[in-house]
TITI-334631 format. One record per residue (C-alpha): residue in one letter; x, y, z. Coordinates in steps of 0.5 Angstrom, whole numbers, padded with zeros to 4 digits, always signed. Last residue first. Layout:
BEGIN
aXYZ/...
% end
This chain:
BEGIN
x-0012-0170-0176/x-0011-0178-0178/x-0006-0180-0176/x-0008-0187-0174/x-0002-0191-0178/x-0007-0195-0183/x-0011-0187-0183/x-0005-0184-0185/x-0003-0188-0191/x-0011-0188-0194/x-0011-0181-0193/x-0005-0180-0197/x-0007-0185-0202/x-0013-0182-0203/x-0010-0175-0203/x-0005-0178-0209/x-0011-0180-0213/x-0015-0174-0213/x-0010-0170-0215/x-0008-0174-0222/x-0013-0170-0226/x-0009-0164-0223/x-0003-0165-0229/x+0001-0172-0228/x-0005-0176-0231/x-0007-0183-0229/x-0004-0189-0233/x+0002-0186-0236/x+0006-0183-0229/x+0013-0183-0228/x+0019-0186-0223/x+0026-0186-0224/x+0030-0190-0221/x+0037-0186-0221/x+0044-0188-0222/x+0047-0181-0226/x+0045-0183-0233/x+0037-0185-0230/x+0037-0178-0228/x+0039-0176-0234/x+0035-0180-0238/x+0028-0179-0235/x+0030-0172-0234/x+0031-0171-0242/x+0024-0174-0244/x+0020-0171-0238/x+0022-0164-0241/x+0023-0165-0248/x+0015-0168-0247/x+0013-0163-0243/x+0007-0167-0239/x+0011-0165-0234/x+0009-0159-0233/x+0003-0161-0230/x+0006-0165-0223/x+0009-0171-0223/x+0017-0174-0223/x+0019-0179-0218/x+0027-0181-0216/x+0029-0186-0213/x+0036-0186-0210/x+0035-0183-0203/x+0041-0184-0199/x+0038-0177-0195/x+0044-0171-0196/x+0047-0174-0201/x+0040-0176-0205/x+0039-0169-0204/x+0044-0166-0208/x+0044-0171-0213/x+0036-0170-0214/x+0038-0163-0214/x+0043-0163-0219/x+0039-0167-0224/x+0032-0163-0223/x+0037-0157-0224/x+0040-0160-0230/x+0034-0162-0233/x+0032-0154-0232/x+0037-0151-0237/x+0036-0157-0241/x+0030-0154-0243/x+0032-0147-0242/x+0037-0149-0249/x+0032-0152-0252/x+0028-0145-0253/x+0035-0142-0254/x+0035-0147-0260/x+0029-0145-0263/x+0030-0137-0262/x+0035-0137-0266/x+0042-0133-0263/x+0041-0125-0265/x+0045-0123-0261/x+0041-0119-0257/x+0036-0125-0256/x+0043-0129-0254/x+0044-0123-0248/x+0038-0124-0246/x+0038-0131-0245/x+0045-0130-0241/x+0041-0125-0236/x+0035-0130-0236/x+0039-0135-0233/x+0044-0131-0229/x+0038-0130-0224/x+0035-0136-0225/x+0035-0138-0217/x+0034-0145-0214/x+0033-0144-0206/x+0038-0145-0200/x+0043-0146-0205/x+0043-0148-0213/x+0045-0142-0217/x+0043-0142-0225/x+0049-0142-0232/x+0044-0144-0239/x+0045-0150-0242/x+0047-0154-0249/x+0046-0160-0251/x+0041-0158-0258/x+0037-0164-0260/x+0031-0161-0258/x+0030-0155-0261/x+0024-0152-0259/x+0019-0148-0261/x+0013-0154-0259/x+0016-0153-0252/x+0015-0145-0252/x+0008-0146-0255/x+0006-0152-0250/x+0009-0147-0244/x+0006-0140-0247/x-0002-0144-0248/x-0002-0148-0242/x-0009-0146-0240/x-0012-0142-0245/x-0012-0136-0249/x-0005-0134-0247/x-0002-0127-0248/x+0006-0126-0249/x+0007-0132-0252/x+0013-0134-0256/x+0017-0127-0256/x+0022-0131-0253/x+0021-0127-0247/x+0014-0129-0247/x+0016-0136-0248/x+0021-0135-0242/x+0016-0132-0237/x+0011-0138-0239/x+0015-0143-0237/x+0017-0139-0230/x+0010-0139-0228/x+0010-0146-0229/x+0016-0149-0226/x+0011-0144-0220/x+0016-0142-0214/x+0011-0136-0213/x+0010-0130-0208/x+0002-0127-0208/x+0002-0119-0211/x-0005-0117-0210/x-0001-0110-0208/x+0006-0111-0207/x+0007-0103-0208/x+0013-0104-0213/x+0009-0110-0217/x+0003-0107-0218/x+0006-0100-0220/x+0010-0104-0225/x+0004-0108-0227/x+0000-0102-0228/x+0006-0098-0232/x+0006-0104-0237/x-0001-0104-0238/x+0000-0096-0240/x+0006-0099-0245/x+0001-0103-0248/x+0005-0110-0251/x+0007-0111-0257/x+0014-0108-0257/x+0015-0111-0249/x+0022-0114-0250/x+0024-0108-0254/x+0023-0104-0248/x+0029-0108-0245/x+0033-0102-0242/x+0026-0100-0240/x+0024-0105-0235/x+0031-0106-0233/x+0030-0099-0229/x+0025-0104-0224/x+0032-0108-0221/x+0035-0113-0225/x+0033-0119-0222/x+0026-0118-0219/x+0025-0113-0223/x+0025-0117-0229/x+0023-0124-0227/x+0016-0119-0225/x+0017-0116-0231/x+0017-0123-0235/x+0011-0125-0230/x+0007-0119-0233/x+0008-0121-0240/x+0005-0129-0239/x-0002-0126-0239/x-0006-0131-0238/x-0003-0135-0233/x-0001-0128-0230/x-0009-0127-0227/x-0008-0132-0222/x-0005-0126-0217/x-0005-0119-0220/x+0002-0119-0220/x+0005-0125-0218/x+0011-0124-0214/x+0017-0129-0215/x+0019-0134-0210/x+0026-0138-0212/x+0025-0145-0214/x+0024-0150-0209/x+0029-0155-0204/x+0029-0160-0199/x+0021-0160-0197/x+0021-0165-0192/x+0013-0169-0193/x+0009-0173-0190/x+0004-0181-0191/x+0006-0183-0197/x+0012-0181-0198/x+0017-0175-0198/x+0023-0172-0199/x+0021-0167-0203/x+0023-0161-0209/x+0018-0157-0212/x+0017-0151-0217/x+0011-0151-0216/x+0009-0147-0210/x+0004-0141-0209/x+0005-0139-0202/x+0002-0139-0196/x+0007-0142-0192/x+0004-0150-0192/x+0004-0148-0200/x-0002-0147-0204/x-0003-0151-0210/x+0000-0147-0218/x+0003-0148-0225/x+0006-0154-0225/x+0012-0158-0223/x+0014-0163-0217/x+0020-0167-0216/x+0019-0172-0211/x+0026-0176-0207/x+0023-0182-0204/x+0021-0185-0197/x+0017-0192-0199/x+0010-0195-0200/x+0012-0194-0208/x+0005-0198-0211/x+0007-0196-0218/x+0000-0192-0219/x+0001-0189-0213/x+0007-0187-0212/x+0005-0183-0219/x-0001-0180-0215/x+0003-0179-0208/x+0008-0175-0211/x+0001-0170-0214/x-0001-0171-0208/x+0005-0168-0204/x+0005-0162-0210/x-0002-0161-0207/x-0001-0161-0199/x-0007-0165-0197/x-0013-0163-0193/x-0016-0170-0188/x-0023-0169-0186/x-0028-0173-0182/x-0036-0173-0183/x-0042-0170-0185/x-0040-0168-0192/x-0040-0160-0193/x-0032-0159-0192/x-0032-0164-0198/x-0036-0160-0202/x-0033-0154-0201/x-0026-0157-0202/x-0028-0159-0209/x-0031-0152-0210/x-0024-0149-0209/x-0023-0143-0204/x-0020-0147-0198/x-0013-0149-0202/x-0011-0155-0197/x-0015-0160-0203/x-0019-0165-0200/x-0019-0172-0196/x-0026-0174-0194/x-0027-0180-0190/x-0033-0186-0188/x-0035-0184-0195/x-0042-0190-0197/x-0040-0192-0203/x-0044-0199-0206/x-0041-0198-0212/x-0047-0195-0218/x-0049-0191-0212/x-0043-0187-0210/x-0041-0187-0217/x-0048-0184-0219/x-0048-0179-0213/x-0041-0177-0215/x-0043-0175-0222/x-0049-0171-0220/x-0044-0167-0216/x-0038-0166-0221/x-0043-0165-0226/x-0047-0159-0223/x-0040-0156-0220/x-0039-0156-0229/x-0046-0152-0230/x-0045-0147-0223/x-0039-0145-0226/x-0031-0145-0225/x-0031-0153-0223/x-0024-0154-0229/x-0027-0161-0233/x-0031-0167-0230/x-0027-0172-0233/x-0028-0179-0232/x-0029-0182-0224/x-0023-0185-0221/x-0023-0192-0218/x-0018-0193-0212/x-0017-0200-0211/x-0015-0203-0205/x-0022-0204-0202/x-0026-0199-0205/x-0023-0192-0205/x-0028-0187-0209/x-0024-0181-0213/x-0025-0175-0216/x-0023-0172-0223/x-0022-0164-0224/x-0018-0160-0230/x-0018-0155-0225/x-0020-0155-0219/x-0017-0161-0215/x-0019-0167-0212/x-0026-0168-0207/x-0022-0175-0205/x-0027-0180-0202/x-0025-0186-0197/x-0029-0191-0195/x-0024-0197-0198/x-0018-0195-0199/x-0014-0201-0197/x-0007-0200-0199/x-0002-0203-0204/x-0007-0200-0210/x-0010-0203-0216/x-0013-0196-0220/x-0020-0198-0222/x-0023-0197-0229/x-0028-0192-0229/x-0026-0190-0234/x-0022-0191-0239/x-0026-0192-0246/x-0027-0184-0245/x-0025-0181-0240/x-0018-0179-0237/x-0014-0174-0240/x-0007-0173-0240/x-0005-0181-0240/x+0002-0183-0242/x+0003-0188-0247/x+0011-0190-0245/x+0016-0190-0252/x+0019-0184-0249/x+0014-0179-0249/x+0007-0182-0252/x+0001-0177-0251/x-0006-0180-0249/x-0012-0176-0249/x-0020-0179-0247/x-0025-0177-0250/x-0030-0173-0245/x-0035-0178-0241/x-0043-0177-0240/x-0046-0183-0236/x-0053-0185-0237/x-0053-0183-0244/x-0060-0184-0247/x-0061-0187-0254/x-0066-0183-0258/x-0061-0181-0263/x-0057-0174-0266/x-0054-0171-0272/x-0055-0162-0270/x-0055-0159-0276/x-0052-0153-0278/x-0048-0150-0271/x-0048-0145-0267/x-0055-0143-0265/x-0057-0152-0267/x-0051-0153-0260/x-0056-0149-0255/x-0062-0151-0257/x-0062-0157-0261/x-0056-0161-0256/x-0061-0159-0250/x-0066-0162-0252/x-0061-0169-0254/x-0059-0168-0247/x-0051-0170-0247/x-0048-0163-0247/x-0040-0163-0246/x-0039-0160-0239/x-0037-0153-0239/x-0031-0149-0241/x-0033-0147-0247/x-0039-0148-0250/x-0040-0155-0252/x-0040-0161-0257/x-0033-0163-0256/x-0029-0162-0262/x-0029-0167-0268/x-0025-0163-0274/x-0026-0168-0281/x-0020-0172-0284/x-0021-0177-0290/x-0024-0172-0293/x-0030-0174-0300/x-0034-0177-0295/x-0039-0183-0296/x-0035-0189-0293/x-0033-0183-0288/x-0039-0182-0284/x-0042-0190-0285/x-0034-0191-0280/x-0036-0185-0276/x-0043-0188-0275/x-0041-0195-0273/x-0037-0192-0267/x-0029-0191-0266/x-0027-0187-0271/x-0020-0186-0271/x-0017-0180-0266/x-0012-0174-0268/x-0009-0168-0262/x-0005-0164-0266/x+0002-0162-0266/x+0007-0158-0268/x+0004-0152-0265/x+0003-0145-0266/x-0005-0145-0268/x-0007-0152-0268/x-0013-0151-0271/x-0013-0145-0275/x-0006-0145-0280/x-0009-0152-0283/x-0007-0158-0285/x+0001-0157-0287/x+0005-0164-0287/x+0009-0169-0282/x+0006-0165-0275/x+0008-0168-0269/x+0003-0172-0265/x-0003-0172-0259/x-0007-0178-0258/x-0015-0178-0258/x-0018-0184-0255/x-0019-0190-0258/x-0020-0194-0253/x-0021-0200-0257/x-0013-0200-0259/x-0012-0197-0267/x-0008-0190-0263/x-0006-0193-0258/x-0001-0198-0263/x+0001-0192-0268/x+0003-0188-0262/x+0008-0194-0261/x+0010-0196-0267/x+0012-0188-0268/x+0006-0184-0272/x+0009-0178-0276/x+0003-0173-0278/x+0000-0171-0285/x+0000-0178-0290/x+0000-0182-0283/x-0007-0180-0281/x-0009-0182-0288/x-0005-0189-0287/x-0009-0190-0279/x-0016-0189-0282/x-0021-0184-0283/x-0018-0178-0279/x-0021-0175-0273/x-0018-0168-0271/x-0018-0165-0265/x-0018-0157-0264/x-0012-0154-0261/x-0014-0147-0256/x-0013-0141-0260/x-0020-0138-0260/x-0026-0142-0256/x-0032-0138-0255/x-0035-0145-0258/x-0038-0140-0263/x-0032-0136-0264/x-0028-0142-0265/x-0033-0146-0270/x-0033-0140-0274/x-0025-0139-0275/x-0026-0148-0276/x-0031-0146-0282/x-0027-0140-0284/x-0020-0144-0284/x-0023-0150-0288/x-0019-0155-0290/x-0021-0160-0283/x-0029-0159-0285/x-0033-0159-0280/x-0036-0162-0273/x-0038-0160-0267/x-0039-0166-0262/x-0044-0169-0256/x-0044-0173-0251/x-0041-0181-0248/x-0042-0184-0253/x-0042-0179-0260/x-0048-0174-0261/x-0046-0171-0267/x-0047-0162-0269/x-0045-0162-0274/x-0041-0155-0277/x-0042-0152-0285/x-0037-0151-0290/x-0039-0155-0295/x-0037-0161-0294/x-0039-0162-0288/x-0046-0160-0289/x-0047-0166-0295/x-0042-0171-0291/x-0048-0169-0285/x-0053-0170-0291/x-0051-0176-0294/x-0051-0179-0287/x-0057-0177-0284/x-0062-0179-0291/x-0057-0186-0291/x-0060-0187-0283/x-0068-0185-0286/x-0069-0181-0280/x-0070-0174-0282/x-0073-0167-0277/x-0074-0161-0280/x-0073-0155-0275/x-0067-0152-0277/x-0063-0158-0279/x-0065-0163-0275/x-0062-0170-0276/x-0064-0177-0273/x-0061-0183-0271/x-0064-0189-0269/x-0065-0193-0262/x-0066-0201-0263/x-0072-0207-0265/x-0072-0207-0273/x-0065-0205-0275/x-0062-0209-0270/x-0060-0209-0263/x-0055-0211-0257/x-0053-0207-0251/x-0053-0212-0246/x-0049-0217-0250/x-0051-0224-0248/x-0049-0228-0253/x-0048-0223-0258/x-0042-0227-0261/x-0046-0233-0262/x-0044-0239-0258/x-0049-0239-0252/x-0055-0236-0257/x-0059-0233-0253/x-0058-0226-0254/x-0057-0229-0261/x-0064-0231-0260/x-0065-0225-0257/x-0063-0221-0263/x-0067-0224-0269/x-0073-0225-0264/x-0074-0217-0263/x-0071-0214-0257/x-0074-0209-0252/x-0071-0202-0254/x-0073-0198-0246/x-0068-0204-0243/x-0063-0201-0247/x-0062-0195-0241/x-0058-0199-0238/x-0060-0203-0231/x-0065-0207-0235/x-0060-0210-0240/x-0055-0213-0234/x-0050-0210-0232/x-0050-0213-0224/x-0050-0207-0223/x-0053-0200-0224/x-0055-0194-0230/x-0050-0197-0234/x-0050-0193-0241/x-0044-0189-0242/x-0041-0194-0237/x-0041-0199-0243/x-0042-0198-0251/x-0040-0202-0256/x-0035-0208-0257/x-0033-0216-0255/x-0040-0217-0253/x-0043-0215-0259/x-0045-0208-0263/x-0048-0206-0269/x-0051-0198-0267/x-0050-0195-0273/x-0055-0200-0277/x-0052-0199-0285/x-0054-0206-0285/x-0056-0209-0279/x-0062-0214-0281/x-0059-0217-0287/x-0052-0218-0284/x-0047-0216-0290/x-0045-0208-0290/x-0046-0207-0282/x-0044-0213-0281/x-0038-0213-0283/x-0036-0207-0278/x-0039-0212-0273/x-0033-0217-0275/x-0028-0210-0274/x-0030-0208-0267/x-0034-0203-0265/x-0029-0197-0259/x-0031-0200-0253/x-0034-0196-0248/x-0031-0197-0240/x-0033-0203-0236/x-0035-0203-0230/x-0031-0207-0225/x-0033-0211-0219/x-0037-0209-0213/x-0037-0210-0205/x-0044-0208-0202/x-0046-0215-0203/x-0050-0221-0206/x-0053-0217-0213/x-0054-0224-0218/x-0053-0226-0225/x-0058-0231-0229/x-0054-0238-0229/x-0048-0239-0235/x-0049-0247-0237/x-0044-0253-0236/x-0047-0259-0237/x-0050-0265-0232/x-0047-0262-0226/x-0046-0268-0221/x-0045-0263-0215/x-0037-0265-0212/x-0036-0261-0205/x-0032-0255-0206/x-0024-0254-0207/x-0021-0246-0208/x-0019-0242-0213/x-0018-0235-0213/x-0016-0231-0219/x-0015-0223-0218/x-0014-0217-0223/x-0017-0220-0229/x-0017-0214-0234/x-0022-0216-0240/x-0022-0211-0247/x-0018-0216-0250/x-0023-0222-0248/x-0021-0228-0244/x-0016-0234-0246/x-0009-0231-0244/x-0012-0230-0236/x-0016-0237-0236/x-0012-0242-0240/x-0009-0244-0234/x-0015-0245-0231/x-0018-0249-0235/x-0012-0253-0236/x-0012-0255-0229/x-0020-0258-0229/x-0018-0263-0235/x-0012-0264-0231/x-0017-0267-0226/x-0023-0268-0230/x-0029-0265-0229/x-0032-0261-0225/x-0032-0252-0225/x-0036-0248-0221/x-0035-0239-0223/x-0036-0234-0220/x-0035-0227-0223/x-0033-0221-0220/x-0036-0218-0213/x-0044-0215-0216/x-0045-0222-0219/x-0045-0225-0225/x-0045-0233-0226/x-0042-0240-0229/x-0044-0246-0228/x-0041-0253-0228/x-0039-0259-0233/x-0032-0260-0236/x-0030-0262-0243/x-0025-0257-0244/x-0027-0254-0250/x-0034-0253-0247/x-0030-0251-0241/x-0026-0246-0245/x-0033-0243-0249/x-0037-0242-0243/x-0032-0239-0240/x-0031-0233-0247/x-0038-0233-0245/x-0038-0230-0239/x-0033-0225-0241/x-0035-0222-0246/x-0033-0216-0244/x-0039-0213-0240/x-0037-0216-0234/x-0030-0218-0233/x-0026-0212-0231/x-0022-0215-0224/x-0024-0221-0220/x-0025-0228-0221/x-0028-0232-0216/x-0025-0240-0217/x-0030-0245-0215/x-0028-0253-0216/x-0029-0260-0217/x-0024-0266-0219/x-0025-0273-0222/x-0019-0277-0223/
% end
C-alpha cells in the first residue's frame, strides 16, 4: 500500500548534515519525495510503501547527526505527488518563525584524515564537512546558506562544488566547505613581516612558543594568547600584559592521555572534554604544571583542540600542553578584527597568527564543571549557543536585558528562549558596545521584534539601561527571584517551590543587598521565608576585592569593635592604617549598605583562614577557600536559625580552632558543611510551614562544587527533590533566562505591571 506524507521537523537541523543524513535514510528506505530547508525547521515529503514510509520515521531521531537536536516531529497526510526519486530542493525564507542555528563544531576525525591524505587538503587548516566546523561564528542570515556566511566572499573551486553537490559525499552541502586552492588561509605577522606558507606559519608559532614567546591566534569565534605552559616567566609576562594578575589561565592540552598525565579526569569529565563542544572544563590537579597559571588552586581549566590548526600546532610541537587564554585585555570582549588583533595584541605578544575569514559572531569558549556526575555549565558560548532552551511557556516578543556581570540576554521565540553567548561583565564602553551590536544581529538573524522587556530591579546596570530605553513595556524582576526562575526554567517547573539562592549581590525589595536567600516561590512571585543575618559593607561594592574589610565588619558586628584589636593576629598582613579607615567607616555608617551576601560571608571566612585577604578577581576568596578545603570531614560549626540566619557562634568557634592551631583544610570543610546544614535546616523549616518538598538551588556560589555536591545529597537524605542547573549557569549568566520566564508567567496571568 502506497502512502504520502509531510513531517516538519523542529529543532537544530540546519547546519549539521541533516539533509543529507534524510536523503541517505530514504535512498536507504526506497522512498521518493523532497526534502527542503527553510527558516521554520526542515520539511520534508515523503512516498512510498506504507511500512517502507513507518520505518523512516522512526528511524528519524536515532538516525540523524550528533551535533542534531530534533525538538518536534510533526507528521501529518498529504495528497499523493508521483514523485520519480527523492531530491533535496534549494532552501526557502516563508516566515518570522525561525529554527535553530547551529553552534561550532569542533573538526571531525575523518577531516582530520584528510588534512594528511586528500590532495587538495593537505595541511589545509580549514577542512570541514557537514558533520563539523564552524557555524554561528559565520552565519550572517538564515536559512544558512553559503551566501548568508561570510564564506560566500571564497567561491569554490570544481573539486569542492562537485562534492558540494555530491548527494553522498560528505560534504554534500556544507556551507563552509573549501580546500586548499579555493579557501581562507592563515598568515603570521611577526613585527610587520607578514608569511603565508601554512608549514612557514606553524613552524614558527611552535618555534615562539617554544621559546618563550606569546601568539597571539585567531580561534572561531576571537582571538587567543598563547605560550608555553612551563614557563613561569612567560605566563608572568602574559599576566602583566593582560592586566591579568591571579585569575587562572586555560590550558589546551594535545590529547585526552597527556591531559590525564597531570589532572585526574573522571568518566564523566573525560566525556565533555572529547565531545564536539569542546569546551574548556575545570579539573583537579594530579601533578604540578606550574606555580603561575592556577595561583592558589587545585584546579585549572583544560580544553582539547578543536580546529584544524590546533591538531598541525601540536604534530609539530615539542609540549603537549600550551596556555590558551583569551586574545584581550582584561575585562573587555575577545578581539575578532584582524586589524585590531595586529595593533593591540602584536604590543603584548610576539607574533600575531591570523587568517582572512571573517568572524561574524565573536563567541568566548565555553566552561564546563562537573560536580556530582552532572556537566554543569559556567560559561556559555562557544559551541553552545545560541541553542535554545525548551520551555513550558510562550515566550515569544519578550527581551530579558539580564544582569551586569558576567552578562548573557535572552530573546523569547515561541517557547523557547534563545540565549546569546557571553557577552562579559557591561563595566566599559567596549563590552555595552558588544551587548548592543550582538542583540541587534540576534534581533535580525530571529526575526525578533520585542514586544516586552524584562530587566534587572537594580536601575544602575547598563542592562537596565538599555531595556529602560526600549519604546515599549517593562517588567523589572528581583535578582535572586530570576535566579530560582532560571533552573525552574531549565527543568519546565511551573509550580510553587522552596528556592535557595546564594551569591555575591542583587538588590533586594528593601533596598538591601541579598544573597543569602530563601524563598517560596514560583514563576510568577516570591515570599521571602528566610535569609542571612544583614552585615554593613564597608565602602559598598568594593569589598568583593578586598575580603579583609568584610571580616571586620563580621568582627564588630559580632563581637563589638574592641575585637579588632583582641584579634590582631588576624590582620598581620594588612596596613593597620587601612584598618583604622574600615573601622571608621564602619562606626559612622558612612557607604555602608546592609548585606545578606552567601558570597560576602565566603569571602570573610577565606580571609579569616588567611586564605585571601585581597581578591584579584572575582570570586577569588570563595574559589581559594573551596580549593583549601578538606571535603571529606563531616564536622560543622554551631549557627542560629530565627527570624534571620545568624553566624555569630560560627566565627567565635572558627577562631577558637584558629587559636588552637586546628588545620586550616579541615576548618575550611567544616564551614562547608556548616552552611549545608543551614540549607537543610531551612528547607525543613520551610517545607513545615509551606508542605513544599522540591527544593531549587541557584545563584553563584553554587558553583561551589563541595558545596552543591553536599546539598544536593542532604536534601535528597531528608526527602527533598532537588532541583539544579547544567544547561544554563547558576551564576548571572543564567539572570536572563529567569526574567524571561518570569515575564512570560506574568504576561499568560495579565500581570503585567
Amino acid at each position: 500500500m502506497i502512502t504520502s506524507k509531510q513531517i516538519i521537523i523542529k529543532g537544530l537541523v540546519q547546519g549539521v548534515g541533516f539533509r543529507p543524513s534524510i536523503y541517505r535514510m530514504a535512498i536507504l528506505h526506497k522512498l521518493n519525495g523532497t526534502v527542503e530547508n527553510n527558516n521554520t525547521g526542515v520539511i520534508i515529503n515523503i512516498e512510498g510503501d506504507k511500512k517502507s514510509v513507518e520505518n523512516f520515521i522512526n528511524d528519524l531521531p536515532i538516525r540523524t547527526p550528533i551535533a542534531s537536536n530534533i525538538t518536534s516531529i510533526v507528521v501529518t497526510d498529504k495528497p499523493y505527488s508521483d514523485y520519480s526519486n527523492f531530491e533535496i530542493i534549494k532552501s526557502s525564507s516563508q516566515s518570522n518563525e525561525v529554527t535553530e542555528v547551529s553552534p561550532d563544531i569542533g573538526v571531525c576525525n575523518e577531516c582530520l584524515e584528510d588534512i594528511k591524505t586528500q590532495v587538495n587538503r593537505i595541511d589545509y587548516a580549514f577542512t570541514n564537512c557537514t558533520n563539523c566546523g564552524p557555524r554561528f561564528t559565520i552565519i550572517k542570515d538564515l536559512p544558512y546558506d553559503r551566501p548568508l556566511t561570510t564564506m560566500s566572499v571564497f567561491p569554490m573551486c570544481d573539486s569542492c562544488k562537485n562534492e558540494y553537490i555530491d548527494i553522498l559525499d560528505r560534504r554534500f552541502h556544507a556551507q563552509p566547505v573549501a580546500c586548499d586552492n579555493c579557501g581562507p588561509q592563515y598568515s603570521i605577522d611577526t613585527k610587520g613581516e607578514c608569511l603565508t606558507d601554512i608549514k612557514t606559519v606553524i613552524e614558527r608559532t611552535c618555534s615562539l612558543i617554544e621559546n618563550g614567546k606569546i601568539v597571539a591566534i585567531k580561534g572561531l569565534g576571537g582571538y587567543h594568547l598563547g605560550c608555553s605552559t612551563f614557563n613561569d616567566k612567560t605566563i608572568n609576562r602574559l599576566r602583566i600584559a593582560k592586566n591579568r594578575e591571579g585569575k587562572p589561565f586555560a590550558i589546551m592540552f594535545k590529547d585526552i592521555s597527556s591531559a590525564k598525565e597531570y589532572l585526574h579526569i573522571n568518566e564523566e569529565e573525560e566525556q565533555v572534554l572529547s565531545s564536539w563542544r569542546k569546551p574548556i572544563v575545570l579539573l583537579k590537579l594530579k601533578k604540578k604544571i606550574s606555580n603561575s597559571i592556577s595561583i592558589g588552586l587545585d584546579s585549572v581549566g583544560v580544553m582539547l583542540p578543536y580546529m584544524p590548526f590546533h591538531y598541525m600546532l601540536f604534530d609539530s610541537l615539542s609540549v603537549n600542553s600550551i596556555v590558551l587564554t583569551s586574545g584581550n585585555i582584561s575585562d573587555e570582549p575577545v578581539l575578532i578584527s584582524n586589524t585590531e588583533a595586529i595593533e593591540k595584541l602584536g604590543e603584548i605578544s610576539d607574533a600575531v597568527v591570523t587568517y582572512n575569514r571573517e568572524i561574524y559572531n565573536r563567541t568566548d569558549d565555553s566552561v564546563v564543571k562537573v560536580i556530582n556526575n552532572v556537566a554543569r555549565t559556567i560559561r556559555r558560548s562557544r559551541s553552545y549557543a545560541p541553542s535554545p532552551i525548551e520551555l513550558s511557556i510562550n515566550t515569544e516578543g519578550i527581551f530579558a536585558g539580564g544582569a551586569e556581570l558576567v552578562n548573557c540576554f535572552a530573546i523569547g521565540k515561541g517557547n523557547q528562549a534563545i540565549l546569546s553567548q557571553h557577552i562579559g561583565d557591561l563595566k566599559n564602553l567596549e563590552t555595552l558596545e558588544f551587548y548592543e551590536e550582538s542583540i541587534e544581529r540576534f534581533s535580525k538573524l530571529f526575526r525578533f521584534k520585542p514586544e516586552l522587556a524584562v530587566m534587572d530591579m537594580h536601575p544602575d546596570y547598563l542592562s537596565s539601561r538599555f531595556v529602560e530605553k526600549l519604546d515599549i513595556p517593562i517588567v523589572k524582576v528581583q535578582h535572586h527571584h530570576a535566579h530560582i526562575a532560571s533552573c525552574m526554567a531549565e527543568h519546565k517547573l511551573d509550580e510553587k517551590v522552596i528556592g535557595i539562592s546564594f551569591d555575591g549581590t542583587g538588590l533586594g525589595d528593601d533596598g538591601n543587598i541579598w544573597g543569602g536567600e530563601f524563598f517560596a516561590c514560583d514563576l510568577e512571585n516570591y515570599e521571602r521565608i528566610n535569609h542571612f543575618e544583614y552585615i554593613p559593607q564597608p565602602g559598598g561594592d568594593g569589598v568583593s576585592k578586598h575580603p579583609w574589610r568584610m571580616l571586620i565588619s563580621y568582627l564588630i558586628h559580632y563581637f563589638g569593635i574592641e575585637s579588632i584589636s583582641n584579634y590582631e593576629f588576624l590582620f598581620n598582613d594588612i596596613n593597620p592604617n587601612e584598618i583604622s579607615t574600615i573601622k571608621s567607616i564602619i562606626e559612622s555608617n558612612l557607604n555602608c549598605p546592609l548585606t545578606s551576601s552567601a558570597g560576602r560571608l565566603f569571602d570573610s571566612i577565606s580571609s579569616l583562614l588567611g586564605i585571601c585577604h585581597n581578591a584579584t578577581y572575582h570570586a577569588e576568596a570563595p574559589m581559594q577557600l573551596e580549593s583549601m578545603a578538606n571535603e571529606n570531614i563531616d564536622e560543622k560549626y554551631s549557627f542560629s536559625i530565627s527570624h534571620d540566619i545568624s553566624f555569630k557562634s560560627t566565627f567565635a568557634e572558627i577562631i577558637d580552632e584558629l587559636k588552637s592551631n586546628i588545620c586550616i583544610a579541615d576548618i575550611a570543610g567544616k564551614f562547608h558543611n556548616t552552611v549545608v546544614s543551614i540549607i537543610v535546616e531551612t528547607a525543613i523549616i520551610t517545607s513545615n510551614k509551606t508542605g513544599l518538598k522540591k527544593v531549587v538551588l541557584s545563584g553563584g556560589s553554587f558553583q561551589n562544587s563541595i558545596l552543591l555536591k553536599k546539598a544536593e545529597q542532604q536534601l535528597a537524605l531528608n526527602g527533598f527533590e532537588v532541583f539544579t542547573q547544567s544547561q544554563i549557569p547558576s551564576n548571572d549568566g543564567g539572570i536572563a533566562l529567569g526574567q524571561l520566564a518570569i515575564a512570560a508567567k506574568r504576561r499568560e496571568l495579565n500581570r503585567i505591571i
